[in-house]
C-alpha positions as CSV (number, residue, x, y, z in Angstrom):
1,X,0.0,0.0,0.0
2,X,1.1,3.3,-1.0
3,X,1.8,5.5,1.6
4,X,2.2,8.9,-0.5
5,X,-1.1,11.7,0.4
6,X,-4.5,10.8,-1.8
7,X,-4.9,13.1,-4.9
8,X,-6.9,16.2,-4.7
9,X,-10.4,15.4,-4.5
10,X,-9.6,11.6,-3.6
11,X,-8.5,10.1,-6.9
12,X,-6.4,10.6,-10.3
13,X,-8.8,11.3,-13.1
14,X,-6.6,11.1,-16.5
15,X,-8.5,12.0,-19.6
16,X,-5.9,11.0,-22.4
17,X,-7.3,8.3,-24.2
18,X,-5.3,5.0,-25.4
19,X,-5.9,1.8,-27.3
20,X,-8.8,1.4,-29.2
21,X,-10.9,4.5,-27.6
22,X,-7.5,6.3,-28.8
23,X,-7.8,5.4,-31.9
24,X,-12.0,5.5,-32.5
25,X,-11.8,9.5,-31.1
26,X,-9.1,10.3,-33.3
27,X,-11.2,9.1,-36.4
28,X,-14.2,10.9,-35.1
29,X,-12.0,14.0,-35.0
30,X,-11.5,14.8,-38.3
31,X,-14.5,15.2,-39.1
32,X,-15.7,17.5,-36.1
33,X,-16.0,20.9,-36.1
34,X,-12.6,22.4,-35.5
35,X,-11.0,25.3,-32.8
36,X,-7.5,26.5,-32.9
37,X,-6.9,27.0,-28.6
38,X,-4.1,29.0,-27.1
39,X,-0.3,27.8,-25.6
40,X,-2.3,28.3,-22.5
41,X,-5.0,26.3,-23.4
42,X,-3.5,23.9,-24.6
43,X,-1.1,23.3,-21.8
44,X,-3.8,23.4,-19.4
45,X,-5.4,20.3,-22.1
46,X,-2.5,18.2,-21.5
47,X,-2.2,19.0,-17.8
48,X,-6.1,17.7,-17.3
49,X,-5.3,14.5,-19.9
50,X,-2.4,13.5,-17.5
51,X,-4.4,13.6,-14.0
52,X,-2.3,16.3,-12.5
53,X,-6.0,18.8,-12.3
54,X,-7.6,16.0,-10.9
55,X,-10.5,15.8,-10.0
56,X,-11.8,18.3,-13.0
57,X,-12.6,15.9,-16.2
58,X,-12.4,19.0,-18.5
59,X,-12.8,23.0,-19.1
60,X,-15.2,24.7,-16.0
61,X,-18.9,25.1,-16.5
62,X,-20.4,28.5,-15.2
63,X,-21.1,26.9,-11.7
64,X,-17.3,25.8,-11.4
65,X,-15.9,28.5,-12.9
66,X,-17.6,31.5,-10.8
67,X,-16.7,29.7,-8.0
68,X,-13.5,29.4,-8.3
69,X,-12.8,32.7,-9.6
70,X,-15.0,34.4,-6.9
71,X,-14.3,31.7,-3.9
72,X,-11.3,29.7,-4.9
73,X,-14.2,26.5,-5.1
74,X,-15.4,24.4,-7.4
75,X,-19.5,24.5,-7.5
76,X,-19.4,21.0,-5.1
77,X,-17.0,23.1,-2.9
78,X,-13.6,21.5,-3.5
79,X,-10.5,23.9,-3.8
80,X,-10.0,25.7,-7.0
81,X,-8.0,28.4,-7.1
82,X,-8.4,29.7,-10.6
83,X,-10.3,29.3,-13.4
84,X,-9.6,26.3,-16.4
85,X,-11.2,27.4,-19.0
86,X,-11.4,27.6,-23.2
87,X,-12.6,30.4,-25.0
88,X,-14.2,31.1,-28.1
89,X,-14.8,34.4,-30.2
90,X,-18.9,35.4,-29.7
91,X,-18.9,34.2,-33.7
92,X,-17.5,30.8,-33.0
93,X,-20.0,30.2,-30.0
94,X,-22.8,31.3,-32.1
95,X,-22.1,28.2,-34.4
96,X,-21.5,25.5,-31.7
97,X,-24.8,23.8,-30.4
98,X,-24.7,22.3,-26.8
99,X,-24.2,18.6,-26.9
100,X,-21.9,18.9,-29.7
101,X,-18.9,17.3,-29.6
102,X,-16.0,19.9,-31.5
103,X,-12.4,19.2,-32.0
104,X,-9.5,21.4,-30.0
105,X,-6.1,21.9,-32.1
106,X,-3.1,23.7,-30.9
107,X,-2.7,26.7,-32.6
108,X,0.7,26.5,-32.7
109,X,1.3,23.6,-34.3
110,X,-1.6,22.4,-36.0
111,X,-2.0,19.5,-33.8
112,X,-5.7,17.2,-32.9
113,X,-5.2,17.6,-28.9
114,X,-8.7,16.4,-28.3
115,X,-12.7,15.7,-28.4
116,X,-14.6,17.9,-26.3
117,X,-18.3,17.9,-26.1
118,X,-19.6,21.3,-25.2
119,X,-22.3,21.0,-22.4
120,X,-22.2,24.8,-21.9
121,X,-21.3,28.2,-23.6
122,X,-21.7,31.1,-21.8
123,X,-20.4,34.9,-21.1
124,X,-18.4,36.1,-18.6
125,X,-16.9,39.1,-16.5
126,X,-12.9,39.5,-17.9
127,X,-12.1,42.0,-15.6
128,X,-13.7,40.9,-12.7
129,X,-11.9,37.5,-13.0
130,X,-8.8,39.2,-13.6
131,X,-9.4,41.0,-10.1
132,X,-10.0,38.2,-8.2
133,X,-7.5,36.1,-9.6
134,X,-4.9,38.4,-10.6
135,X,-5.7,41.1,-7.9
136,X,-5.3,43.6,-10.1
137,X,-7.0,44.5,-13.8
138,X,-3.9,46.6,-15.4
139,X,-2.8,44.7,-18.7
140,X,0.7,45.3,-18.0
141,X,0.5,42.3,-15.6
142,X,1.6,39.0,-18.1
143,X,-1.4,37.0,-16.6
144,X,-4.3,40.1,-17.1
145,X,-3.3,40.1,-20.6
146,X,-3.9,37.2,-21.7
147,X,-7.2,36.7,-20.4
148,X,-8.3,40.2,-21.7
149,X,-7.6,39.3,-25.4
150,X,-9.4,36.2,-24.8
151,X,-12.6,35.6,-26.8
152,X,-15.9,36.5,-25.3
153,X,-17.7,32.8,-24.4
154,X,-16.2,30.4,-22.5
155,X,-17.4,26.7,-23.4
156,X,-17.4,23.8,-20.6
157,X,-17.6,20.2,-20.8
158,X,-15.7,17.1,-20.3
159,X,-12.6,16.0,-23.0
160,X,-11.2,13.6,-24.3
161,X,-7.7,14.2,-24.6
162,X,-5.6,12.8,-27.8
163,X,-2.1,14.4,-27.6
164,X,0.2,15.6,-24.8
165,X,2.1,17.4,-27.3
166,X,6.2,17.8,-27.7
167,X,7.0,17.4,-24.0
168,X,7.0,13.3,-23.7
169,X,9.4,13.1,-26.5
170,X,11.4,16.2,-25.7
171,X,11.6,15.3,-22.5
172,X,11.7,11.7,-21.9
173,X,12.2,10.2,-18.7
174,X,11.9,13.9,-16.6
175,X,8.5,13.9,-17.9
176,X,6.6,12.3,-15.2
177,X,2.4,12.1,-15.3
178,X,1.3,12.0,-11.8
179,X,0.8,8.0,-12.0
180,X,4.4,7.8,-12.7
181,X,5.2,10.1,-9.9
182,X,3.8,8.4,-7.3
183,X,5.5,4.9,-8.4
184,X,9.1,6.6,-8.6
185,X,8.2,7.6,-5.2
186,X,6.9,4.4,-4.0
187,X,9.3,2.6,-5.3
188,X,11.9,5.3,-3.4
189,X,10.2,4.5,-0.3
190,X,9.1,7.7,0.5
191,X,6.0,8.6,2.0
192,X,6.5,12.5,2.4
193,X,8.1,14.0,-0.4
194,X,8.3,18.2,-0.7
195,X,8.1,19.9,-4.1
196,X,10.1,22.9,-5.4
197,X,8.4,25.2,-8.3
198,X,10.9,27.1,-10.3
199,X,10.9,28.8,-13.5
200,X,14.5,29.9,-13.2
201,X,17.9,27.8,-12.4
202,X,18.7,27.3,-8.9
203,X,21.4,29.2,-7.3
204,X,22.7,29.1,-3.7
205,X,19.8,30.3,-2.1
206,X,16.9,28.1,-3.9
207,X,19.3,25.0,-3.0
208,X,19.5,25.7,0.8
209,X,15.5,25.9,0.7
210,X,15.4,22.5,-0.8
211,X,18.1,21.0,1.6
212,X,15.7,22.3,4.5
213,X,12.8,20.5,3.1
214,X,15.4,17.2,2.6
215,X,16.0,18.0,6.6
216,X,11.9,17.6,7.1
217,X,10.9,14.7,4.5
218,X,11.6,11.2,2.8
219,X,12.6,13.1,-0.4
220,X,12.9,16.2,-2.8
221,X,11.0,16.5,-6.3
222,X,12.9,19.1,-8.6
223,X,9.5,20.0,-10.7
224,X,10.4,22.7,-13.2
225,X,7.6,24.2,-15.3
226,X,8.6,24.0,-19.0
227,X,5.9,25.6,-20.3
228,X,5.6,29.0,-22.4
229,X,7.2,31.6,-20.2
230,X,7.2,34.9,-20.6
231,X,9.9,37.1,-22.4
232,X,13.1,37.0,-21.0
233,X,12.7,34.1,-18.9
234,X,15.5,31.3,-19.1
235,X,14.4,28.8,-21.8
236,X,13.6,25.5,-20.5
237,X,16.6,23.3,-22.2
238,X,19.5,25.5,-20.0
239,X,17.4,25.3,-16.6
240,X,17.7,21.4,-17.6
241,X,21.3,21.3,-17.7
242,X,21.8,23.0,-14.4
243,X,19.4,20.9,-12.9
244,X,21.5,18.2,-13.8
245,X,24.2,18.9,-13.0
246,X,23.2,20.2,-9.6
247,X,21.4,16.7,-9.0
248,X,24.9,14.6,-10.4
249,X,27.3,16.9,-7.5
250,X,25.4,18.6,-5.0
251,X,22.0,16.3,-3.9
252,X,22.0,12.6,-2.7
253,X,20.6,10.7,-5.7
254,X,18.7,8.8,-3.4
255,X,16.8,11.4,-2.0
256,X,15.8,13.4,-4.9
257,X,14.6,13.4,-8.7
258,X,13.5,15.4,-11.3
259,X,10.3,15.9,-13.5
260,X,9.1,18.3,-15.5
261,X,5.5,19.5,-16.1
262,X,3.9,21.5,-19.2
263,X,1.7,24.5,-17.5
264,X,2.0,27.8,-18.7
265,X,2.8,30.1,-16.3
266,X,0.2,32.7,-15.4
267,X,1.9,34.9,-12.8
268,X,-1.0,34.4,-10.7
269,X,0.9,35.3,-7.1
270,X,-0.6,33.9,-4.2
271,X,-3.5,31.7,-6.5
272,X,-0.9,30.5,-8.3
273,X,0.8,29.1,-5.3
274,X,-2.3,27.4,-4.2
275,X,-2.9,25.6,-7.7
276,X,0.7,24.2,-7.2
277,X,0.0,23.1,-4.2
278,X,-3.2,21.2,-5.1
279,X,-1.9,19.6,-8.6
280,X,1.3,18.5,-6.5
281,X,-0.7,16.7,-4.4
282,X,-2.2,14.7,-7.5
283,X,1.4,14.2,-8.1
284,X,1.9,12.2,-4.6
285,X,4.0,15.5,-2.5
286,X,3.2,15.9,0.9
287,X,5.1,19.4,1.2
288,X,5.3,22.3,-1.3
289,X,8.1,24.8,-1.0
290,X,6.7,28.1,-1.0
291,X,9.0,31.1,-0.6
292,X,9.6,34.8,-1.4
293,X,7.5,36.0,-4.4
294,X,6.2,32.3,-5.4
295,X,5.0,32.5,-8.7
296,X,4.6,37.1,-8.5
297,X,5.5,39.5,-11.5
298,X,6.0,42.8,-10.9
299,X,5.3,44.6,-7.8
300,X,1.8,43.2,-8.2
301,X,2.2,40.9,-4.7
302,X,3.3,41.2,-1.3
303,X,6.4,38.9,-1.2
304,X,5.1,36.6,1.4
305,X,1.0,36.9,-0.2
306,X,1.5,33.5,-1.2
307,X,2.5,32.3,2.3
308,X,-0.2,34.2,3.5
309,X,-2.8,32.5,1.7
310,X,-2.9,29.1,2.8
311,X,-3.8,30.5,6.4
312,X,-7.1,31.4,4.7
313,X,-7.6,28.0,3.4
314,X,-10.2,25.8,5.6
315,X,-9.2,22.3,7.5
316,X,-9.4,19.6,5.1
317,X,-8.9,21.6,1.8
318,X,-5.7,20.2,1.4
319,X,-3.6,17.1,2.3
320,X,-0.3,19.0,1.2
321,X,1.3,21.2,3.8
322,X,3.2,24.4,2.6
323,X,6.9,24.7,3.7
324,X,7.2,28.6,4.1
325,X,10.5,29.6,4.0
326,X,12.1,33.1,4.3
327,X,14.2,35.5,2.0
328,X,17.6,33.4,1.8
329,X,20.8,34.5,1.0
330,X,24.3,34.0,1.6
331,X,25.9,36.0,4.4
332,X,29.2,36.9,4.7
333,X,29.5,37.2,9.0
334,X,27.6,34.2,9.4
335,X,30.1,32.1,6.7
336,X,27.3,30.4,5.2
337,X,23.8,30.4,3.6
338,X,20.7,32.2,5.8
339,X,17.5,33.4,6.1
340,X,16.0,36.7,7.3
341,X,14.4,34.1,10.1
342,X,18.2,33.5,11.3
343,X,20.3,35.8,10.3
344,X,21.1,38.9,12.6
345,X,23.2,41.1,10.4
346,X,22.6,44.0,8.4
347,X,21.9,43.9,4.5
348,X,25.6,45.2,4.0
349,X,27.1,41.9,5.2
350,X,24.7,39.9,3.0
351,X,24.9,38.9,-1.1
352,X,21.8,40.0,-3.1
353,X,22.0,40.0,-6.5
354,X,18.9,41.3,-8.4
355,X,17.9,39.3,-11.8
356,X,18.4,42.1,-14.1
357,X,21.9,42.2,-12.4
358,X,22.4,38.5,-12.9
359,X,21.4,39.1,-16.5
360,X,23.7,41.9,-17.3
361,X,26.8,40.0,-15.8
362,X,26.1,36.8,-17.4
363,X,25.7,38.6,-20.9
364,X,29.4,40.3,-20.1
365,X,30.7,36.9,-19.7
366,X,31.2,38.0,-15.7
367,X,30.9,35.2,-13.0
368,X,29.3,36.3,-9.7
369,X,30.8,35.4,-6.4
370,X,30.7,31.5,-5.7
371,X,28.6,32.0,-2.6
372,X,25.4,33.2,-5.0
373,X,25.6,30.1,-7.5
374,X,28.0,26.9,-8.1
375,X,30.1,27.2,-10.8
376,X,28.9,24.6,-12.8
377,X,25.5,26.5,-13.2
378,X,27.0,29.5,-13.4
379,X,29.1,28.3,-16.9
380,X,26.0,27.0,-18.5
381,X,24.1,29.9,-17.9
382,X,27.2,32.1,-19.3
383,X,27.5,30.0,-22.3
384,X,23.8,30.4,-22.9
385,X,24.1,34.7,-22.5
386,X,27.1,34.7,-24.8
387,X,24.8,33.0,-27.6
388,X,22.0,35.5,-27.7
């Protein structure tokens, strides 16, 4: 018997389709009616067809959708923090008939991702989930904008999910479904494991937030979104190679692993913490790391909101039990790596090194001080400046 935490809502619901239903959907797909979805969408598509936004078995009706947006629940109450959802242009909607079933492509590429049959189309308020998820309205946030050039009608109803795009073949092994998950771990032995989100490479301060949660559970799941990102951000082949090579020399190999997941990041803040924390539960964590800015843009959050948040959450809501750490750093009177939590000296004695400073010293060839990163990251991320 496992002993990892149940999945959100008490049980893995994949929706991608194999075999012969595989193959009888994927006939019946051509000759449905077709709509191109987003990178967003379509992420969010493979993330329900691998069980990982269990228990939802597709794109949120009205009732589960206003709920969440408005009260962070799904219409039977369940934690939702924000909104999965597909829209269509008011044109496209007007063509669609309830009940039918209509084939989603990735506009991108061109690819059949699934059969969806549409049990509801209906308006909604852009702004007003933009304010309740985003806490904020102004387009400049990453998150707000894509939602406000949405189309005007969202359509709900369950999927069934053909494709989980490029990531299984261009990621292989790292790219775990939340069945998989839980095996590597039971076979591990573990029976509390913590995640750690990133977006970026770890340096010196992410690693001594993971070696705490090593200190507190069986095991450590490196789980790097590789998903689109937004301009500027790292591309996900570099953050790869200094996760490897971070996991060869500086982590026990028997106490941690790596795999990957295709959301696309919406900048969400403090929400966005909370949906990590509930789809890493559907992949068997116990723990979620959750520190400084988790998951912020901008100025737009506090940067402990998204600790703050799970104090609001209600007994029960989740199995998973966020790890809040503090802003962590190297300082130079205590000789090693610290927090603002232990640390009693002055800014002056500690290293910060903003990212736009990181940026511009990695682009000059220019290594910062061993205490912020290892080297070994630090080389990879150089050679990768040096190409742009």
């Amino acid at each position: 018997m496992s002993k990892l935490v149940s999945p959100h809502g008490g049980v893995l619901r994949p929706l991608l389709l194999t075999g012969d239903a595989h193959a009888e959907a994927a006939a019946r797909a051509g000759s449905l009616k077709q709509i191109r979805i987003s990178s967003r969408e379509s992420s969010d598509l493979v993330m329900l067809g691998m069980g990982a936004f269990s228990p939802l078995d597709g794109f949120m009706r009205k009732a589960d959708y206003l709920g969440s947006a408005k009260d962070m629940r799904l219409a039977d109450g369940t934690l939702w923090p924000i909104p999965i959802t597909l829209s269509v242009t008011t044109e496209q909607a007007s063509s669609i008939v309830e009940g039918e079933e209509i084939t989603l492509v990735d506009d991108d590429t061109g690819e059949i991702m699934a059969v969806m049959t549409v049990e509801e189309k209906y308006g909604y308020d852009k702004a007003l989930e933009c304010r309740q998820v985003f806490s904020t309205d102004d387009e400049a946030h990453p998150g707000v904008a894509k939602v406000m050039a949405q189309g005007d009608v969202l359509l709900g109803g369950p999927l069934q999910t053909l494709s989980e795009g490029p990531w299984p073949a261009e990621y292989g092994a790292a790219y775990l479904r939340p069945e998989e998950s839980r095996a590597l771990f039971d076979e591990k032995g573990w029976a509390t494991v913590s995640a750690f989100q990133t977006r970026n490479p770890i340096h010196r301060a992410h690693e001594y937030c993971t070696k705490i949660a090593l200190e507190l559970t069986d095991g450590l799941f490196i789980h790097p979104l590789v998903g689109k990102l937004k301009a500027g951000d790292i591309p996900a082949d570099v953050r790869m190679a200094c996760y490897n090579v971070l996991l060869e020399n500086y982590y026990p190999k028997e106490r941690a692993a790596l795999g990957v997941f295709p959301l696309e990041m919406r900048y969400a803040g403090p929400r966005e913490a909370v949906l990590h924390a509930v789809f890493r539960q559907n992949y068997g964590c116990s723990h979620l790391i959750v520190g400084r800015d988790h998951a912020g843009v901008g100025s737009y959050y506090g940067p402990f909101d998204a600790q703050a948040i799970f104090d609001q959450l209600q007994p029960g809501d989740l199995q998973l039990t966020p790890l809040k750490i503090d802003w962590t750093f190297h300082c130079y009177k205590c000789e090693g790596m610290a927090s603002m939590k232990t640390c009693p000296h002055p800014r002056e004695d500690r290293l910060f090194i903003s990212g736009t400073g990181l940026r511009d010293m990695l682009a000059k060839g220019e290594k910062p001080a061993k205490e912020f990163s290892r080297d070994e990251v630090l080389d990879i991320l150089i050679a990768y400046y040096k190409s742009l």
